[in-house]
Short mmCIF file of the C-alpha atoms (twelve columns), coordinates in Angstrom:
data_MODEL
# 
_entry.id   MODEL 
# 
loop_
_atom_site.group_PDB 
_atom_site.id 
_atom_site.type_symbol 
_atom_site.label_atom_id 
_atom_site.label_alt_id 
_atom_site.label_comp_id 
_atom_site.label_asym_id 
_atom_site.label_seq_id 
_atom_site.Cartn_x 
_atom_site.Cartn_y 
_atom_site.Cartn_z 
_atom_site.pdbx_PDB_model_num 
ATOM 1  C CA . UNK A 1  180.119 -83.555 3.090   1 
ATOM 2  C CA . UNK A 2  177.065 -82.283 1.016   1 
ATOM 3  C CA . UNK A 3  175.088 -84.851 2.522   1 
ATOM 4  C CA . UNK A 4  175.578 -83.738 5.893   1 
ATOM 5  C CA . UNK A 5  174.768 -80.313 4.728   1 
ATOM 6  C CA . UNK A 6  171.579 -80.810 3.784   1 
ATOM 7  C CA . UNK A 7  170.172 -83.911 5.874   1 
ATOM 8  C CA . UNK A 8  170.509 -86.452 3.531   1 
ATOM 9  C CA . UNK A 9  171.108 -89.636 4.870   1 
ATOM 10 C CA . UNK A 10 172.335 -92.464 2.634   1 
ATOM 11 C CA . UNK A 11 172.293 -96.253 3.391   1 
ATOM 12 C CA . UNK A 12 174.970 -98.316 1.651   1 
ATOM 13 C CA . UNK A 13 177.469 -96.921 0.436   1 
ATOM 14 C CA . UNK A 14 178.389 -97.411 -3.438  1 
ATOM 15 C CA . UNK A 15 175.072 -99.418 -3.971  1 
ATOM 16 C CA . UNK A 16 173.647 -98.133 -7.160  1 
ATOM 17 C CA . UNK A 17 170.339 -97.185 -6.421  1 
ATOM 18 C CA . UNK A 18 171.181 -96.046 -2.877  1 
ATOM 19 C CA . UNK A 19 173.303 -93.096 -4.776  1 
ATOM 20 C CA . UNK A 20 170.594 -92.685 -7.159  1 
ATOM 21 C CA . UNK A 21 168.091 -91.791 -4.674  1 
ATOM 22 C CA . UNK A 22 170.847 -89.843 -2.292  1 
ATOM 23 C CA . UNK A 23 171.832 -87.545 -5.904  1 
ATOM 24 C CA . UNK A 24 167.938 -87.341 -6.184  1 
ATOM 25 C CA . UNK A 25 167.523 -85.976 -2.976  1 
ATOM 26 C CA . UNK A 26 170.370 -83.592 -2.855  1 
ATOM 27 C CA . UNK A 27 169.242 -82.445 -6.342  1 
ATOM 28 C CA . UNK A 28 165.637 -81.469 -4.773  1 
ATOM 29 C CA . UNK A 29 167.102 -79.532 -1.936  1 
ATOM 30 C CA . UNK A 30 169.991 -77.348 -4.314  1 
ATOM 31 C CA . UNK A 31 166.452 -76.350 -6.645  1 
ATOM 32 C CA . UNK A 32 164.491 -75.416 -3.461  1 
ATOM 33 C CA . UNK A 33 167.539 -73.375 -2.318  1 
ATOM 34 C CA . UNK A 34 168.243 -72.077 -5.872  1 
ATOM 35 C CA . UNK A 35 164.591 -71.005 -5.645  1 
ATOM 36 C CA . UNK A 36 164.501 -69.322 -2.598  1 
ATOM 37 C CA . UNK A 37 167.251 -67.336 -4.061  1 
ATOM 38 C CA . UNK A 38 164.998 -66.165 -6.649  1 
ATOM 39 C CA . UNK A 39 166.841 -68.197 -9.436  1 
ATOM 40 C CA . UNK A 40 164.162 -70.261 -11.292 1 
ATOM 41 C CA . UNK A 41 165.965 -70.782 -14.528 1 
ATOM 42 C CA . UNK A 42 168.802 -72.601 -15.867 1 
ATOM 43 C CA . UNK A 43 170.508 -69.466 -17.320 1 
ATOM 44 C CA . UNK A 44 169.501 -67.694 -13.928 1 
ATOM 45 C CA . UNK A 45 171.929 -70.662 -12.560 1 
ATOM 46 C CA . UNK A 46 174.452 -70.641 -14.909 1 
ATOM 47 C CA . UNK A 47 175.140 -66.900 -14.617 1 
ATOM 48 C CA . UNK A 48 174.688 -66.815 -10.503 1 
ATOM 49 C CA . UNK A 49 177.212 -69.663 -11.105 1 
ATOM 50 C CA . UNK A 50 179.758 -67.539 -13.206 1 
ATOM 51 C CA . UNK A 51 179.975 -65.100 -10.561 1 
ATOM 52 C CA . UNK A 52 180.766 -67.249 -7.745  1 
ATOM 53 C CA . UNK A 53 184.759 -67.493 -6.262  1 
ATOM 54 C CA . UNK A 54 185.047 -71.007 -8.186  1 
ATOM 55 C CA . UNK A 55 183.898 -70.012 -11.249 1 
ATOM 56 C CA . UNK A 56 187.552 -67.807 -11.233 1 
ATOM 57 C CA . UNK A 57 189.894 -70.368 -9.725  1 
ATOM 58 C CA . UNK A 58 191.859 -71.637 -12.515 1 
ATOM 59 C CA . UNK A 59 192.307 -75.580 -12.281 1 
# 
């Protein structure tokens, strides 16, 4: 689970604002990782995103 991942610990379960603040989190860590990558834009995402194995699976 992403949460696991990236130490995010979440309370209850399918509480609103417990999710809200869980996403929030997990959002925060993905842009420090994306920035560590060098990738500091949203079209620097989008196209690091393009290139990745998912980006060619066809669903």
């Amino acid at each position: 689970m992403i949460l696991d991942r990236l130490g995010v610990s979440i309370g209850a379960r399918h509480n609103a604002l417990e999710d809200a603040v869980a996403t929030g989190e997990v959002f925060l860590k993905l842009v420090k990782l994306l920035e560590d990558m060098g990738i500091v834009t949203v079209r620097q995402a989008l196209e690091a995103a393009e290139k990745t194995y998912f980006a060619r699976v066809k669903y």
